[in-house]
VOBADO-337985 format. One line per 2 residues: number of its first residue (from 1); their letters; for each residue x, y, z of C-alpha. Coordinates in pm, 1 decimal. Each point is the difference from the previous one (the first is absolute). Example, Ala and Ser with C-alpha at 12.3 -4.5 7.8 and 13.67 -1.06 7.14 Angstrom:
1 = as = 1230.0:-450.0:780.0 | 137.0:344.0:-66.0
//
This chain:
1 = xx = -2037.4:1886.2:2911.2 | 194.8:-287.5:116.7
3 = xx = 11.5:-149.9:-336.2 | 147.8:305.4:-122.5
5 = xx = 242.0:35.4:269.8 | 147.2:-366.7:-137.1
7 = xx = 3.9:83.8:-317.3 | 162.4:313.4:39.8
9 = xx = 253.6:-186.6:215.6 | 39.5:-287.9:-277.6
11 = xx = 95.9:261.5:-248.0 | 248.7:162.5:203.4
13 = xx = 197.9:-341.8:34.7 | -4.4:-74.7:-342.4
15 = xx = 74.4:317.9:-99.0 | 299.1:-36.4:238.9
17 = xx = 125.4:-297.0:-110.4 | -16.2:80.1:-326.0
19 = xx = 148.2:369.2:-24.6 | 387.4:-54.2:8.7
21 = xx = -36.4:-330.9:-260.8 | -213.3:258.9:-193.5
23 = xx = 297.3:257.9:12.9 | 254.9:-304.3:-105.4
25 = xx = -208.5:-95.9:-294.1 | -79.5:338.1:-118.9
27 = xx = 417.4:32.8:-41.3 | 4.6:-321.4:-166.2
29 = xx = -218.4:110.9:-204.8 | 171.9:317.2:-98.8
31 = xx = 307.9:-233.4:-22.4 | -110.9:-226.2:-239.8
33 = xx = -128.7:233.8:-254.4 | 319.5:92.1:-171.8
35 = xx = -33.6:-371.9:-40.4 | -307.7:-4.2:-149.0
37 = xx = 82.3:227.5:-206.6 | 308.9:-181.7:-192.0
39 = xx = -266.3:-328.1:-6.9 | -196.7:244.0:-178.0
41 = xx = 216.3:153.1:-226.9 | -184.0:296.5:-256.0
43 = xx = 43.6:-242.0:-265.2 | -195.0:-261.5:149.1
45 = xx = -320.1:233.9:19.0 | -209.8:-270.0:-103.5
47 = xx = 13.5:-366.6:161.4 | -89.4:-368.0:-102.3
49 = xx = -240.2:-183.3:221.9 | -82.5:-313.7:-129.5
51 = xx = -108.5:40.1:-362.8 | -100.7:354.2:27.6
53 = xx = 204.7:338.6:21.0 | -70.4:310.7:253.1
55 = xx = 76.8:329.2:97.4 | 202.1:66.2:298.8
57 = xx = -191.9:179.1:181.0 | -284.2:40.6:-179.3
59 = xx = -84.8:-418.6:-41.0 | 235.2:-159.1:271.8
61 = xx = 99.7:185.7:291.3 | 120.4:-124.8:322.0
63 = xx = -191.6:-115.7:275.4 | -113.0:191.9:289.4
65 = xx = 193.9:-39.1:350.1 | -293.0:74.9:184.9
67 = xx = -181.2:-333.4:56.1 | 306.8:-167.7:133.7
69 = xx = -78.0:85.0:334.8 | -65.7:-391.1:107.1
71 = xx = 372.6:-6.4:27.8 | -3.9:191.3:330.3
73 = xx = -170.1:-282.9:191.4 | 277.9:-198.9:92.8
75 = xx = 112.8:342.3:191.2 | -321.4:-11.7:148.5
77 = xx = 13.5:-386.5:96.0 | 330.1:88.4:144.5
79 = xx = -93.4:256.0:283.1 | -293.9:-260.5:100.8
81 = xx = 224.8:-263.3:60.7 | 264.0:200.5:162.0
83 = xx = -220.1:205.3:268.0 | 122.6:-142.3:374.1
85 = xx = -355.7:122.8:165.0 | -284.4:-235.7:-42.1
87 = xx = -281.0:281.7:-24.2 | 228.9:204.0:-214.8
89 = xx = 68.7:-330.7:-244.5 | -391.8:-109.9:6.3
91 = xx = -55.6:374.6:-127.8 | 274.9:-1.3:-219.7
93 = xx = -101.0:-284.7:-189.5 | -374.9:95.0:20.5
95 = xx = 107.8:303.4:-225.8 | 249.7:-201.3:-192.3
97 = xx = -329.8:-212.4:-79.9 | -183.6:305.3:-92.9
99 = xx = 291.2:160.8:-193.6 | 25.6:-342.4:-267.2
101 = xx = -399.8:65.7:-14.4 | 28.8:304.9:-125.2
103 = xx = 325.3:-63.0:-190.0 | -219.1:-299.5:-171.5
105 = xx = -299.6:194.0:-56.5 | 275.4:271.7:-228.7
107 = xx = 89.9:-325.6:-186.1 | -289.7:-101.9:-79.0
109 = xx = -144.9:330.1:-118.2 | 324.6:-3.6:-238.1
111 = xx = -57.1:-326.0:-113.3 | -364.6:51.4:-103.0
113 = xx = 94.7:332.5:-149.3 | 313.3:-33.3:-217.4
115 = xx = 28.4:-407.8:-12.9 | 325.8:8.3:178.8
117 = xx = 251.3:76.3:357.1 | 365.4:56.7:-33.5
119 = xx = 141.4:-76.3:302.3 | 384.9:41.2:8.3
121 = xx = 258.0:-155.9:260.8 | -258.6:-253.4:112.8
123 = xx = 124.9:-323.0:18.8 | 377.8:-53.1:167.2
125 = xx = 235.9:95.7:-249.3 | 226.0:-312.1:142.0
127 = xx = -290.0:-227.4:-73.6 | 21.5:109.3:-390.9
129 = xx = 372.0:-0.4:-26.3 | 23.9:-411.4:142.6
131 = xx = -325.8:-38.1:-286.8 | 210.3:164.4:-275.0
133 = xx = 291.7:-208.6:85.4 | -199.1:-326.4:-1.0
135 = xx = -147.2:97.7:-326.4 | 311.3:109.2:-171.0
137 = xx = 181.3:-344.9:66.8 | -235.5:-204.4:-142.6
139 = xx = -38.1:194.5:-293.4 | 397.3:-21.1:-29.7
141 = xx = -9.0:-373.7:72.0 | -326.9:-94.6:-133.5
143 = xx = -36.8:206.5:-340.5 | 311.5:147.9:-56.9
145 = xx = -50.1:312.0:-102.2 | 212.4:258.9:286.6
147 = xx = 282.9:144.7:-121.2 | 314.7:-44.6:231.1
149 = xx = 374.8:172.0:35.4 | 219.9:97.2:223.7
151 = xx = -238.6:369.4:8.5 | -346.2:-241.7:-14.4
153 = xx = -108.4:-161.1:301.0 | -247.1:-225.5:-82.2
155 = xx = -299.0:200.8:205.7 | 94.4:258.3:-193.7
157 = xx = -202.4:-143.3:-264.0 | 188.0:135.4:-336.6
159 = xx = -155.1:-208.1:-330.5 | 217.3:-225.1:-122.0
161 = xx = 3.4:79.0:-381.7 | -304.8:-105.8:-208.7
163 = xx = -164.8:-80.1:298.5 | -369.1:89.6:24.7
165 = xx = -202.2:-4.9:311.3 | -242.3:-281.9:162.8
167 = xx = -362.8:-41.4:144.2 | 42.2:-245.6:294.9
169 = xx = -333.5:50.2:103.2 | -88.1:-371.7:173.0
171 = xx = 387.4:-79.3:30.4 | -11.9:-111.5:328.1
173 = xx = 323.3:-69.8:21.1 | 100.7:348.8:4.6
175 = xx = -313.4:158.8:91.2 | -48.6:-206.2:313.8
177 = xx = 348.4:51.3:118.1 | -27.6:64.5:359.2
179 = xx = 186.1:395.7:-44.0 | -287.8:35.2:-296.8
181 = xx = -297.7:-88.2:244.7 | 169.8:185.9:298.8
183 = xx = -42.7:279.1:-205.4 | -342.3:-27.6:-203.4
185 = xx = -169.4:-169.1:346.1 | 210.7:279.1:273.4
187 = xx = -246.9:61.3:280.4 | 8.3:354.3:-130.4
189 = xx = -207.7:-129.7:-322.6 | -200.8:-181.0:253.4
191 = xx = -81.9:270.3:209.6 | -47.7:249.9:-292.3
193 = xx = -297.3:-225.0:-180.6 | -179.7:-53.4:311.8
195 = xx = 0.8:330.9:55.8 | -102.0:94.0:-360.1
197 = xx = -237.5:-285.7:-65.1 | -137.3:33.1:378.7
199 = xx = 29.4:-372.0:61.6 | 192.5:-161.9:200.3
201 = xx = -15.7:-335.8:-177.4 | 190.8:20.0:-389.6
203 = xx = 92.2:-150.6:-248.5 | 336.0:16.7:-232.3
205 = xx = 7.0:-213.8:-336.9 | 258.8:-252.1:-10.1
207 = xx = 90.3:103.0:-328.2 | 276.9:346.9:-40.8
209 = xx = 44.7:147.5:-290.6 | 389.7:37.1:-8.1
211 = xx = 112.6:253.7:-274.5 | 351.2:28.4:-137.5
213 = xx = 1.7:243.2:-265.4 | 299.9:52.6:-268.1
215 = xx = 105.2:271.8:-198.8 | -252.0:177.1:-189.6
217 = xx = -257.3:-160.7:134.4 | -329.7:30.7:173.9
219 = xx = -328.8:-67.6:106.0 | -325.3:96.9:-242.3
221 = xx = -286.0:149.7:143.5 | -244.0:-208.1:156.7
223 = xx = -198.8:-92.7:309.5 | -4.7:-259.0:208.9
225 = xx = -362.3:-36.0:53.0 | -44.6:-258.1:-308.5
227 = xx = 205.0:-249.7:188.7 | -217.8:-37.6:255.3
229 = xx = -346.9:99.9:-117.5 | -167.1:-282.4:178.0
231 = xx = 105.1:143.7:318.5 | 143.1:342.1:39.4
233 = xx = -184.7:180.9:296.1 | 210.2:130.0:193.3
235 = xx = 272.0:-119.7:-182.6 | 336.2:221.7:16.6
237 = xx = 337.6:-22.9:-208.0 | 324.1:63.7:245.0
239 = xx = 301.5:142.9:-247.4 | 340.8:-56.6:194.7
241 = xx = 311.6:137.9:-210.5 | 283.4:-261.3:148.3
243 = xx = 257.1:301.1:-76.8 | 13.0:361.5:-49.0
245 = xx = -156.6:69.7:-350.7 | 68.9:357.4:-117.7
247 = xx = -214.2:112.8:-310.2 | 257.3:-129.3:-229.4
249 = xx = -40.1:-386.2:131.2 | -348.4:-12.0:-139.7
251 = xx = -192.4:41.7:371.4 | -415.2:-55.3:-15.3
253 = xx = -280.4:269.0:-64.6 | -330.2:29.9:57.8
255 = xx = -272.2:138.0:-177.3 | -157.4:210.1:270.3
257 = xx = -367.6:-68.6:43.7 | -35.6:-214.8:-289.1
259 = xx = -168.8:-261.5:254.3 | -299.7:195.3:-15.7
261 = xx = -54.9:-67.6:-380.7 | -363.0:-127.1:-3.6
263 = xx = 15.4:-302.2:-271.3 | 242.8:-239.5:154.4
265 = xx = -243.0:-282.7:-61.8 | -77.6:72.9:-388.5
267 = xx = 68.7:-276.8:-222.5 | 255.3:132.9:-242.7
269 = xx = 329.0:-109.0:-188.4 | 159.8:304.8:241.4
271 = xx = -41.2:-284.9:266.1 | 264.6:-222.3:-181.9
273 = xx = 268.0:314.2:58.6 | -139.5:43.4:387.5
275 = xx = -137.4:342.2:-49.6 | -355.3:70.8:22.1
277 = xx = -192.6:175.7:-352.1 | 27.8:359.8:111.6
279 = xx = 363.8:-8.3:98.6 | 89.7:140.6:-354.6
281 = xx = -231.9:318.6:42.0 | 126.0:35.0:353.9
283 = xx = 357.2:47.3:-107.1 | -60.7:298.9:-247.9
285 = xx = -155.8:158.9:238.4 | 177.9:326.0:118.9
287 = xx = -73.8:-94.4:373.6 | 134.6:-342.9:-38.0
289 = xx = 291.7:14.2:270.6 | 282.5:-346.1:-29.3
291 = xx = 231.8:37.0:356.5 | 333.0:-166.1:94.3
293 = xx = 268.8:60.5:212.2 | 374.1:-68.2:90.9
295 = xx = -46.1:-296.0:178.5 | 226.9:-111.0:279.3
297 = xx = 46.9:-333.2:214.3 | -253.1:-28.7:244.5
299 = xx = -278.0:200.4:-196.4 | -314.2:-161.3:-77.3
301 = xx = -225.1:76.7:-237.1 | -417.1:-115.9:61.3
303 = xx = -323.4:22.8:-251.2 | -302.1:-132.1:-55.2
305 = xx = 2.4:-306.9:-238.5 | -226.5:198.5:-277.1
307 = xx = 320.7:287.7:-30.0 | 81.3:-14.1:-298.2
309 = xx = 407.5:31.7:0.7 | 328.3:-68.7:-202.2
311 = xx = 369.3:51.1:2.1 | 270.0:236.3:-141.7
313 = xx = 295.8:-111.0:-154.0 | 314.6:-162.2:124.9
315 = xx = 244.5:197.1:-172.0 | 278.8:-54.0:190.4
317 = xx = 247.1:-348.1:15.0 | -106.4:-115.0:340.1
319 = xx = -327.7:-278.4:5.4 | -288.8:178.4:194.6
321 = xx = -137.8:-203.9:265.9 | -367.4:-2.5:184.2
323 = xx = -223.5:-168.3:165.6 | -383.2:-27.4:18.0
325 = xx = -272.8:-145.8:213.9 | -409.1:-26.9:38.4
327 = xx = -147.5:62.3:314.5 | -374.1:-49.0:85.2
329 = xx = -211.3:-69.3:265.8 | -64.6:-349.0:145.9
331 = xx = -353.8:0.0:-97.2 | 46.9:93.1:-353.1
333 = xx = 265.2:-275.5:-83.3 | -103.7:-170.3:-257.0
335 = xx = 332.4:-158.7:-143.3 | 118.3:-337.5:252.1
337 = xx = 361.2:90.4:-14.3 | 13.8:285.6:227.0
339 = xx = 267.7:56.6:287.2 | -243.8:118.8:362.6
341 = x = 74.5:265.2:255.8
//
């Protein structure tokens, strides 16, 4: 009975907490679709995602809002640290600990289901803003390729004409700046993969995969789980976008579930294009669901490292910028350059 009587209690804080940011999202929500609707105009029914074209709606549709809820523990953390009574705080934080259990255990139950979590406002908006910045200077300075006016700031990031866009995965120079790694090592990353990989000791690669995509553009389908088939257990990909990417500036999809495609590990030519042998049945299937979203600064986008995923296309004049990371478990590591929290 007592058990019960804390869990009851534990839902009726986070239920709340949660209510009035519930209310606020549910306008923005109504807010934004007029929006989503001139993205998606009616003749744009169909959309390119990597090589391959879907149905709105039918093929790609957006993803869901409802496993987001991680982004309601820093409300939580809050109220712990700001209760004035001991007994009140040590209880406070007792169901604060029980709350990012349970908020954990949703995750994870997404992440073995679909392959993915979409977790939007996440990481300090501020943080991504000072990363952008960074990035957008060097690629001004270094390479050359922002367009600037009097109307073009350079973080504005317009393509300078006949410009295309760059990999700079292993650039350190850039990737290592100190506003990239304040951003792509944030304590709320931290936090979040403990949490998700239950272990408080984890590993980051050195190496980030730093995108900057042109116009028309993209990224093909493919996995991740080929580059790093030696030791992938565990092993997560971490998708920052380092601005807001509307559908138009070529954001990422996933292929929901696709992780749970059974012949990974089959020696095929498929393996040269990242993409396991049954991946070409699997899309003609009629239940075969692609999702993406409007991404804004601050979302962040996690899946397992067999999803198989790809881009839409940058259609519009401005370079897309993102970010990604691996995260695994200590234990598990099996690559030597590794950042350790």
């Amino acid at each position: 009975m007592g058990s019960f009587l804390v869990e009851f209690f534990e839902l009726k804080v986070m239920t709340s907490i949660t209510k009035e940011k519930q209310i606020e999202e549910t306008k923005e929500s109504e807010k934004s679709d007029q929006t989503k609707k001139i993205l998606l105009s009616p003749d744009k029914d169909s959309v390119q995602v990597g090589r391959l074209r879907l149905q709105w709606n039918k093929q790609l549709e957006l993803m869901p809002n409802d496993n987001n809820s991680l982004k309601d523990m820093p409300l939580l953390r809050e109220i712990a640290n700001k209760s004035t009574q001991a007994e009140a705080n040590k209880k406070t934080k007792m169901h604060f600990e029980r709350g990012c259990y349970v908020y954990y255990m949703h995750a994870k139950i997404e992440l073995s289901k679909t392959g993915y979590i979409y977790l939007q406002n996440y990481i300090p908006k501020d943080l991504i803003v000072k990363a952008r910045n960074s990035i957008a200077k060097a690629l001004h300075n270094t390479f050359g390729i922002i367009q600037t006016s009097a109307e073009h700031k350079i973080d504005d990031l317009y393509i300078k004409q006949d410009c295309n866009g760059v990999l700079l995965t292993g650039f350190k120079p850039i990737t290592h700046a100190p506003e990239v790694l304040s951003v792509v090592h944030c304590k709320e990353l931290v936090s979040l993969f403990r949490g998700l990989l239950d272990c408080h000791d984890i590993v980051t690669y050195d190496s980030k995969w730093l995108r900057i995509k042109g116009t028309n553009e993209y990224t093909e389908e493919h996995c991740d789980y080929y580059r790093f088939i030696n030791g992938w257990n565990q092993l997560y990909t971490c998708w920052i976008p380092l601005m807001d990417i509307p559908f138009n500036r070529g954001g990422l999809a996933v292929c929901d579930q696709s992780h749970l495609l059974a012949d990974f590990d089959e020696a095929t030519d498929t393996v040269n294009e990242e993409l396991p042998p049954s991946f070409t049945e699997y899309c003609k299937k009629s239940t075969t669901v692609w999702k993406t979203s409007n991404y804004a600064e601050g979302d962040v986008l996690i899946f397992d490292i067999r999803l198989i995923h790809a881009s839409l296309v940058n259609t519009c004049d401005r370079f897309r910028v993102s970010i990604d990371t691996r995260w695994q478990p200590l234990k598990y590591a099996s690559f030597e350059q590794n950042i350790r929290f």
